[in-house]
Each structure stands twice: as structure tokens, then as C-alpha cells.
BADOMI-300210 format. One record per residue (C-alpha): residue in one letter; residue number from 1; x, y, z. Coordinates in steps of 0.5 Angstrom, whole numbers, padded with zeros to 4 digits. Layout:
# residues N
{rec "a" NUM {X Y Z}}
...
***
This chain:
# residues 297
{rec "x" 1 {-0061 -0250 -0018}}
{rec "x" 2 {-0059 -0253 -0011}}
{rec "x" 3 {-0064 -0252 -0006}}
{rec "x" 4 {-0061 -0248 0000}}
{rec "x" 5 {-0063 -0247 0007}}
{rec "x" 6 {-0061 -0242 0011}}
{rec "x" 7 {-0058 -0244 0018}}
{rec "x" 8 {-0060 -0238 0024}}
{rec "x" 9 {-0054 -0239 0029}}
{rec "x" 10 {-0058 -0238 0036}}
{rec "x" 11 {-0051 -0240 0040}}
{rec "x" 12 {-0049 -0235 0042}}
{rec "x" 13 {-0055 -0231 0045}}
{rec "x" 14 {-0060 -0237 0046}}
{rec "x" 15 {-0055 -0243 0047}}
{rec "x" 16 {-0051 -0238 0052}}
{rec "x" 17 {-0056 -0234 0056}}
{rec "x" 18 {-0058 -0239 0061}}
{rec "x" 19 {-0050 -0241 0063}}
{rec "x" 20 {-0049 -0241 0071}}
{rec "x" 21 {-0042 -0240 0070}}
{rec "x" 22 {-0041 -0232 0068}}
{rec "x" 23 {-0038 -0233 0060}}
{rec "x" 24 {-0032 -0228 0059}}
{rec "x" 25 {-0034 -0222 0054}}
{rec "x" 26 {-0027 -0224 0050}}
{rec "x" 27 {-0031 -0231 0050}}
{rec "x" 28 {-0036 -0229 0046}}
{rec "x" 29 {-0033 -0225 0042}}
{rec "x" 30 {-0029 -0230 0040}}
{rec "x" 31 {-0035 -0234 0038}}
{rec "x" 32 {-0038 -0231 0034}}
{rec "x" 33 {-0032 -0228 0030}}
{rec "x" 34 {-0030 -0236 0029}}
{rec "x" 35 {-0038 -0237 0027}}
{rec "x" 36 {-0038 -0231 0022}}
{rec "x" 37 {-0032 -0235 0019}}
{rec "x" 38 {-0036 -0242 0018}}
{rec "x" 39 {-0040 -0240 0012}}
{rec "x" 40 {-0047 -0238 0017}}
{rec "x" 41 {-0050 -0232 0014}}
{rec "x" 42 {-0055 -0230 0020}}
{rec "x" 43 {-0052 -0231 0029}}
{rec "x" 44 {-0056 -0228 0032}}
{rec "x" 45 {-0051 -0225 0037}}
{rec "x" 46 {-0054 -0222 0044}}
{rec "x" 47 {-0059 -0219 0048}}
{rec "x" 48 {-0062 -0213 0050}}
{rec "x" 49 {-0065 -0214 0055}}
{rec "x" 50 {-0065 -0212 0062}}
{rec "x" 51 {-0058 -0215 0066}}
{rec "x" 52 {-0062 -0216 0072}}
{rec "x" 53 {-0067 -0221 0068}}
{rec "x" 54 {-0060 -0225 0064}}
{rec "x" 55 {-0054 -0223 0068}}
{rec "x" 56 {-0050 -0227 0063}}
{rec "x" 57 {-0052 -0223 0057}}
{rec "x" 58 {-0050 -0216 0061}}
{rec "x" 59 {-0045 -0214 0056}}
{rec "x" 60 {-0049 -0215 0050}}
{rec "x" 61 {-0046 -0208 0049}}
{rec "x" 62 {-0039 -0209 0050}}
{rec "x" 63 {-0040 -0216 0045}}
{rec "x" 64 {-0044 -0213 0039}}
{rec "x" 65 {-0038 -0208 0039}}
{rec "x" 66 {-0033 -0213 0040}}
{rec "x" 67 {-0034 -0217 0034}}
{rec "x" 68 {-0032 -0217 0027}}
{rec "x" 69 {-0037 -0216 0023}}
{rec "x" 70 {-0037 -0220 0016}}
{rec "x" 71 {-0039 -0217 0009}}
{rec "x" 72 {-0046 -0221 0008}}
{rec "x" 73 {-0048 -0224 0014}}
{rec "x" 74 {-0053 -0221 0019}}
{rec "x" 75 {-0052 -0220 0027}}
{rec "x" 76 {-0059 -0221 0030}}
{rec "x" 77 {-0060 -0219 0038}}
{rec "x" 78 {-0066 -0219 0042}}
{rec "x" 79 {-0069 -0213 0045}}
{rec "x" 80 {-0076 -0214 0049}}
{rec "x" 81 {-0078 -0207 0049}}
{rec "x" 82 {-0076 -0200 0047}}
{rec "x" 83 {-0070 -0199 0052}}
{rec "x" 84 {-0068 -0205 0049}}
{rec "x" 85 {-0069 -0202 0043}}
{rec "x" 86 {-0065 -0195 0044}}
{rec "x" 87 {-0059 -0199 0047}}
{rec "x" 88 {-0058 -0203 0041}}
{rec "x" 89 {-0059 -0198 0036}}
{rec "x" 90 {-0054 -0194 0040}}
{rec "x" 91 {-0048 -0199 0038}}
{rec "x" 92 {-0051 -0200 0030}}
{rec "x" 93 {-0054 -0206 0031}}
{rec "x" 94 {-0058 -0206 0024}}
{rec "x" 95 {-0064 -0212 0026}}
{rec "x" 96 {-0068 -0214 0032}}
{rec "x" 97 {-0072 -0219 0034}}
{rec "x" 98 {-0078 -0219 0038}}
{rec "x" 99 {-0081 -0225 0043}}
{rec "x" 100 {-0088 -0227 0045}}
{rec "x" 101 {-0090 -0234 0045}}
{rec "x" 102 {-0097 -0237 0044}}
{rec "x" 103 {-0098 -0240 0051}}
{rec "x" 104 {-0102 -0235 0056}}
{rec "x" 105 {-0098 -0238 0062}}
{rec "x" 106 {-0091 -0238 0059}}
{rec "x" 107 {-0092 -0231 0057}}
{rec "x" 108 {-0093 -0230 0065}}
{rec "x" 109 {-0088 -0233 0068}}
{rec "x" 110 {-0083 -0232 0062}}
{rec "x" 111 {-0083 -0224 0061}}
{rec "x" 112 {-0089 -0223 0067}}
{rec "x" 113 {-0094 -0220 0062}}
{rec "x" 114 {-0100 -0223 0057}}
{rec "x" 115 {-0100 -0225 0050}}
{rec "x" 116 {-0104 -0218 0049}}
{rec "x" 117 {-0099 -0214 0053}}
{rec "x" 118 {-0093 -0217 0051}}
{rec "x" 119 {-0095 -0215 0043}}
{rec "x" 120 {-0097 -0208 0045}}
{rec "x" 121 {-0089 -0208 0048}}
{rec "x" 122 {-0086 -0210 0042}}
{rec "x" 123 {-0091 -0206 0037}}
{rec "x" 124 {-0087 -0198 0038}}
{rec "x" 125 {-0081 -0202 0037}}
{rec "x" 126 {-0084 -0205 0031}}
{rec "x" 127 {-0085 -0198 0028}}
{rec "x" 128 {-0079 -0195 0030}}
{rec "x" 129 {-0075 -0200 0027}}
{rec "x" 130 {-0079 -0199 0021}}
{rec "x" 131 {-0078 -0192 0020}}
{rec "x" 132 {-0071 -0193 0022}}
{rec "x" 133 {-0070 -0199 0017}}
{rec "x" 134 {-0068 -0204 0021}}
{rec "x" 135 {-0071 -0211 0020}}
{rec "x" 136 {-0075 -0214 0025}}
{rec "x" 137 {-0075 -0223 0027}}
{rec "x" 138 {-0081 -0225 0031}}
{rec "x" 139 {-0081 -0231 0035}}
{rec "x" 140 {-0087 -0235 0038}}
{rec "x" 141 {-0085 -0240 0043}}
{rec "x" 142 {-0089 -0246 0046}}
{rec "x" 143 {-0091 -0247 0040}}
{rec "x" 144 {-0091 -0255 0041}}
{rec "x" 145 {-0092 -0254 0048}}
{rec "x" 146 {-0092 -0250 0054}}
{rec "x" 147 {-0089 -0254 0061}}
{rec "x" 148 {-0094 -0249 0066}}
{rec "x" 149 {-0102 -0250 0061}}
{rec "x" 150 {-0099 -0257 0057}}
{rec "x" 151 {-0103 -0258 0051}}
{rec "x" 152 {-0102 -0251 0046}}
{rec "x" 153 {-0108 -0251 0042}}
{rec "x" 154 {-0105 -0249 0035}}
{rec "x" 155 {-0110 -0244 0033}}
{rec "x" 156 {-0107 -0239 0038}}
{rec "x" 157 {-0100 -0241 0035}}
{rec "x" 158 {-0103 -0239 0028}}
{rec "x" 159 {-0106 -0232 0032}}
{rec "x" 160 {-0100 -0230 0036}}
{rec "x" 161 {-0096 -0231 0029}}
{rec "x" 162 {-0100 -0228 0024}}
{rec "x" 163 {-0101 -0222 0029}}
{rec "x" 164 {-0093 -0221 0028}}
{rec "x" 165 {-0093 -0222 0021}}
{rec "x" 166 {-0097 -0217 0021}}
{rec "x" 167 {-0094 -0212 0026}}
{rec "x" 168 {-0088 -0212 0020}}
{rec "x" 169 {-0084 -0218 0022}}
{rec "x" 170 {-0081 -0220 0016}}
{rec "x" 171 {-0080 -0228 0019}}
{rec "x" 172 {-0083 -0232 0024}}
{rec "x" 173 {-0080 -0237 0028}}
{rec "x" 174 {-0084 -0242 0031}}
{rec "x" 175 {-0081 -0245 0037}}
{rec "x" 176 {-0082 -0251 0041}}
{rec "x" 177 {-0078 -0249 0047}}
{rec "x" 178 {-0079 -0254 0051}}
{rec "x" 179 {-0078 -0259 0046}}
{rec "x" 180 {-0085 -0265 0046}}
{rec "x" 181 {-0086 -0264 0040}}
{rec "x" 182 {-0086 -0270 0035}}
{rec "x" 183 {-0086 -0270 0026}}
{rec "x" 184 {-0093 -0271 0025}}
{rec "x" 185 {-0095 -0265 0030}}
{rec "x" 186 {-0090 -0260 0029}}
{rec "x" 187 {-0092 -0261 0021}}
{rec "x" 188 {-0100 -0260 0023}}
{rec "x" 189 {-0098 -0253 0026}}
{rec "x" 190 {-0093 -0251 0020}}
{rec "x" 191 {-0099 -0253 0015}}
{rec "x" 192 {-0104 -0248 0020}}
{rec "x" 193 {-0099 -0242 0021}}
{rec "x" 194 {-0097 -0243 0014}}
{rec "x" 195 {-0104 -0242 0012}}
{rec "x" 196 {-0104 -0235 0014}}
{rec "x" 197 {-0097 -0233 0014}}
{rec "x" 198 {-0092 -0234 0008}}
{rec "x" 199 {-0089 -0240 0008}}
{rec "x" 200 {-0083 -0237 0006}}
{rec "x" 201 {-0083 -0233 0012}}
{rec "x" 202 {-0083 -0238 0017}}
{rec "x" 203 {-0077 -0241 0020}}
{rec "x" 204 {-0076 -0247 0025}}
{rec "x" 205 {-0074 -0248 0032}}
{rec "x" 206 {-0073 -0254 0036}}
{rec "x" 207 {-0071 -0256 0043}}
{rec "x" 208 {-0069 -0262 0042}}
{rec "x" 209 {-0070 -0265 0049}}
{rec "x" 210 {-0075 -0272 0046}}
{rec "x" 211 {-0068 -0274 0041}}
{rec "x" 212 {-0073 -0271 0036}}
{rec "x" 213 {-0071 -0265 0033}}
{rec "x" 214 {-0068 -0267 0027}}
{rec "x" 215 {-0074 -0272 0025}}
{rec "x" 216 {-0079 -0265 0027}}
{rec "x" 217 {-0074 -0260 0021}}
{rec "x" 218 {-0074 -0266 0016}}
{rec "x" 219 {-0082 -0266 0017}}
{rec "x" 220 {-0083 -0259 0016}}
{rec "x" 221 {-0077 -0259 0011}}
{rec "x" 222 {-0082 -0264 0007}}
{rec "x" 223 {-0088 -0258 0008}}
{rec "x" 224 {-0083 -0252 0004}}
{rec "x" 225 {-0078 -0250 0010}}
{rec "x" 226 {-0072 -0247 0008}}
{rec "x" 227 {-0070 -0243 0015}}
{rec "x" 228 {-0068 -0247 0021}}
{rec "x" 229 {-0065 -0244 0028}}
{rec "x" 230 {-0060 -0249 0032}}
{rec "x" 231 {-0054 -0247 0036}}
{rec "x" 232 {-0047 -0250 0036}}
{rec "x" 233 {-0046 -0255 0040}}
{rec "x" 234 {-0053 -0256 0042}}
{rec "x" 235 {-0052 -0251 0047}}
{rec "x" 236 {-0058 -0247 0051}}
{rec "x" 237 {-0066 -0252 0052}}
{rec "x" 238 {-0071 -0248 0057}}
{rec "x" 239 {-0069 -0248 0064}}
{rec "x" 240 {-0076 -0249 0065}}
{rec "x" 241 {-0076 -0256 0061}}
{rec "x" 242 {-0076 -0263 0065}}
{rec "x" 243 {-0070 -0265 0062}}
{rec "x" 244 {-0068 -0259 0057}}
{rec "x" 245 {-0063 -0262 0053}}
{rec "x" 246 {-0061 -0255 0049}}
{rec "x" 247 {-0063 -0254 0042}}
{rec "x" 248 {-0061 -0258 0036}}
{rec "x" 249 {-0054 -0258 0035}}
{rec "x" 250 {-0053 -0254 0029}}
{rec "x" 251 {-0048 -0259 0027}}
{rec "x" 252 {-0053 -0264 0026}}
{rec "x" 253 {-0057 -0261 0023}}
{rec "x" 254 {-0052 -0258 0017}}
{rec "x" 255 {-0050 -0266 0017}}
{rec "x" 256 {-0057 -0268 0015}}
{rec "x" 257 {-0057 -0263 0011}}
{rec "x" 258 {-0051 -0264 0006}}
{rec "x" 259 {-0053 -0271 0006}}
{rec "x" 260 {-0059 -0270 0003}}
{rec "x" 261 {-0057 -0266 -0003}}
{rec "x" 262 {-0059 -0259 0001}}
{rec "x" 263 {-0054 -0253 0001}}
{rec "x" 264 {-0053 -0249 0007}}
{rec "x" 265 {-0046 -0245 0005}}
{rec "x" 266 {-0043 -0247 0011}}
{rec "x" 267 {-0036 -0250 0011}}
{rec "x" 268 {-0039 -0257 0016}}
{rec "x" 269 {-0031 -0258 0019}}
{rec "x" 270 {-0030 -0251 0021}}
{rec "x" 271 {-0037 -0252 0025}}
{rec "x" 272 {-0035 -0257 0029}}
{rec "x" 273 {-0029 -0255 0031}}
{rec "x" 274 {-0032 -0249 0033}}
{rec "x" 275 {-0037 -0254 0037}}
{rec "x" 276 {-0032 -0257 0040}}
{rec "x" 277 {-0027 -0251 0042}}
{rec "x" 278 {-0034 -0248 0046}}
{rec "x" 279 {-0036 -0255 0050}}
{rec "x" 280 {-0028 -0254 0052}}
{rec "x" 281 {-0030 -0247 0054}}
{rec "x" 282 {-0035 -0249 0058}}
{rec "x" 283 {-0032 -0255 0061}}
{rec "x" 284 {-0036 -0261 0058}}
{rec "x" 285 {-0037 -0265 0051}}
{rec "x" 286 {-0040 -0263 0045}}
{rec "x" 287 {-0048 -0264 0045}}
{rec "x" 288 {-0047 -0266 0038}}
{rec "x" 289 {-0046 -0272 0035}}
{rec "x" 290 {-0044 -0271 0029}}
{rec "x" 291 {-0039 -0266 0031}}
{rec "x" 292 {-0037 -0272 0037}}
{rec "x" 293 {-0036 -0276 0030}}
{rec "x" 294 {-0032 -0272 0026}}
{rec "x" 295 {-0027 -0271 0032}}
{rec "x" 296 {-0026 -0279 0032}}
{rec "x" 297 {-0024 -0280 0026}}
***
């Protein structure tokens, strides 16, 4: 059998969300309807969260109910609390993923609250969507590091992690969100989460700030990985970040992935155009190479 790993496309939500120029709800739309044609089986769409903390996705609504929704691919949207929760539920969204990060600073300066208070937030949310059926993605960011304490030990990565593994999320992903990491660090945190968490339900998500992205995925590909998050285009990176260059372009990634014998589903061509076609919208060039390349040829 073809080994497969599965792509989690973050463009539309993650890439988007810290734009400055307001992105048009038909926009979006659109993006995620030329995603679902690409062969990507999750696109994580929107979020939920308050419109006064990111007025970019304030129509998280209006843009969950607009898309088409493709048999067997999944639509993920963020939600930080139970209000989130009730506003994505009432336009039938079906998952949700809940985010902490394994840095006490970050944790306050992102969301205002602790590890500790950010978990208890999240864990009604946790039981509701459990009762309801609804699966739920956990994200631990600064993962690799924090711009505000620096070093993360990877034993409160391996805590904040096992803690939502066991609030019933069914993946984790581990974010190095502002994007230090390098290979043999980003494998040595892997193989400590992996010790209490399922392998199979870890996933990956790197900035790729450093130019080191691709060398961080093969290296935990080398480890059992199989679920990678990246965004088209290479949109989003930390605004927090000195020089956030976005998330590994998810383009690069599946050309890497193709090259090496590993099936991803998605149709490489269709991809980049969609790439393309979203820098224009946002009125610059493509932060992927390969979708640079394959434009020049």
C-alpha cells in the first residue's frame, strides 16, 4: 500500500486572519470552494471567535454557509469558548478545534488567560461536543518556542498535549508558531509528545520563518507523522514573530511529498493555481516556490 499523509489546509483561516486589508466574504468563499476541488480532504475554514479580537474573520457565519461543502472532505473552524461553540453549531458545522499553547506568556498575551484557564474554557466545550458528536482538534502552539519566555521546556509541551489528548481530542497539533525550530529539536519534542500520546494522533504545524519548515516535516516524517498542516500560498506566520514569514506553503509541501513516493490525494497542479490565484487577491507573489516554479514552466 502507498503510504499517505493527510494535508490540513490552514489557509483560509490561519493564513487569513491576521490580513490588514478586510478579505471579502465572496473571497473566501471562493477559496475554500477551489481548495475542496484540489483533492485536500480537511480546510480548516473559519473561526469563531470574537469579531472585536480578529475583525478579519467576523463572518465566520456567512462563510461557513457560503461554501460548498464536498462529500469526504472535512471543514474544521476554530472556536475558543462555548459561545464560539453555540454560533458554529447553529450554521452546522460538524468539527472544531480548540487552541492552547505550551508557553505560560503566550497563553497571556495571545488569548489573556493561563494554560490552566485556557483548558478549563475549552473543557465544556469538550463535553458538549461529545455529546453532540462533534469531533474536536486540539492545537498546542510554541511548541518550538515562545517570542515572550524564549526557550519552551518540552515537558510542558508533552503536558499541555497530553492534557488535551485526554479532554477527547481525537489529534493533536504541535505548532511551532513562530517558527525557530530546526530538524533535530522539532524530532526530539515529537518523540517525548509521542510518548504519551498516540503517534497516529499527532499532526504538525510549522512556520516557516528560519526557511526551515520542510527540513522540520521530513524530520518528523522520519519519526511515524502522517498529518501535516500548511496553508496555500504560504499565507498567515505569528504577528508576533520577528520576521514571520507565514506557514509552510502547502504547495511545497505536497511537492516534497509526491517526489519521495508519498501519496497526499491532491491534484499538485490545481493547488498552485489556487496559490496563485489567492497572492493576486491579496496583491503580491506566491510565498510558494514550487507554485513560483511550476508558473514558469
Amino acid at each position: 500500500m502507498t503510504d499517505f499523509v493527510r494535508i490540513v489546509e490552514v489557509g483560509p483561516r490561519d493564513g487569513l486572519q491576521n490580513e490588514k486589508s478586510v478579505i471579502a466574504t465572496a473571497d473566501k468563499i471562493a477559496l475554500i470552494d477551489r481548495l475542496s476541488r484540489t483533492g485536500l480532504r480537511t480546510i480548516e475554514a473559519t473561526s469563531f471567535v470574537s469579531p472585536r479580537w480578529v475583525p478579519q474573520l467576523a463572518d465566520a457565519a456567512e462563510v461557513f454557509t457560503g461554501i460548498h461543502r464536498e462529500p469526504g472532505v472535512a471543514y474544521p473552524v476554530l472556536v475558543p469558548n462555548e459561545t464560539g461553540y453555540d454560533r458554529a453549531r447553529a450554521v452546522g458545522v460538524e468539527e472544531i478545534a480548540v487552541f492552547t499553547a505550551a508557553s505560560e506568556a503566550f497563553n497571556r498575551k495571545n488569548i489573556n488567560a493561563g494554560i490552566d484557564e485556557s483548558i478549563e474554557r475549552f473543557r465544556p466545550v469538550l463535553a458538549r461536543a461529545a455529546a453532540d458528536g462533534v469531533r474536536v482538534r486540539g492545537y498546542v502552539s510554541t511548541v518550538l518556542g515562545c517570542p515572550y519566555q524564549g526557550d519552551v521546556p518540552v515537558a510542558d509541551v508533552v503536558k499541555v498535549a497530553s492534557r488535551l489528548y485526554e479532554l477527547g481530542c481525537y489529534e493533536i497539533s504541535l505548532g511551532d508558531t513562530i517558527g525557530v525550530g530546526t530538524p533535530l529539536k522539532a524530532r526530539a519534542m515529537l518523540q517525548a509528545v509521542a510518548s504519551v500520546v498516540p503517534l497516529s494522533s499527532l499532526a504538525v504545524h510549522f512556520h516557516d520563518t528560519y526557511g526551515q519548515a520542510l527540513a522540520n516535516i521530513l524530520a518528523c516524517l522520519e519519526e511515524g507523522v502522517r498529518v501535516v498542516d500548511a496553508a496555500v500560498s504560504g499565507t498567515g506566520g505569528c504577528p508576533y514573530a520577528k520576521g514571520a514569514s507565514g506557514n509552510v506553503a502547502s504547495e511545497d509541501v505536497v511537492y516534497m511529498l509526491h517526489g519521495m513516493g508519498i501519496a497526499t490525494g491532491i491534484d499538485l497542479e490545481r493547488l498552485s493555481e489556487t496559490g496563485r490565484w489567492l497572492a493576486a487577491l491579496l496583491g503580491r507573489e506566491t510565498g510558494s516556490k514550487a507554485g513560483k516554479a511550476m508558473a514558469a514552466t
